[in-house]
C-alpha angles and dihedrals in degrees: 000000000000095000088066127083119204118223092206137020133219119194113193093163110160092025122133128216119302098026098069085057089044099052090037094055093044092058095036087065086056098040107104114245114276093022115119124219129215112210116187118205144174099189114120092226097049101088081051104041103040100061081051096051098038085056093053101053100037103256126134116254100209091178152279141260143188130201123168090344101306118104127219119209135195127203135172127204110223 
C-alpha cells in the first residue's frame, strides 16, 4: 500500500457506520477514472466494510492500514 499515492484524501474520522461507506461512496462518483482516494476512518467496521463495498460496486480496494486505531484506506477508480 505504500507504494501507492492517493490523489485525494477523505477524512471521516469520528464517523460512525454507516457514515465512512456513505461519504466514500459520494466522492468516489466525482473522483476522475484511474485516480486513487485515501479515506481515512476510525470506525471499527471500516477495514471490514470497505473491501466489501469497493467489490460491489466495481472499485479497486489497494489496501488498508491501521495506526493508533484510525484506518487508513486506498481505492482506485477504474
Amino acid at each position: 500500500m505504500s507504494e501507492v499515492r492517493a490523489d485525494e484524501f477523505l477524512d471521516c474520522v469520528g464517523l460512525f457506520c454507516p457514515n465512512p461507506i456513505i461519504q466514500t461512496s459520494i466522492r468516489m462518483k466525482k473522483l476522475e477514472q484511474g485516480r486513487v482516494l485515501e479515506v481515512a476512518a476510525d470506525d471499527s467496521t471500516f477495514p471490514k466494510d470497505i473491501p466489501d463495498w469497493c467489490a460491489k460496486m466495481g472499485y479497486e480496494f489497494l489496501g488498508v492500514s491501521e495506526d493508533g486505531g484510525e484506518f487508513r484506506a486506498l481505492i482506485r477508480k477504474p
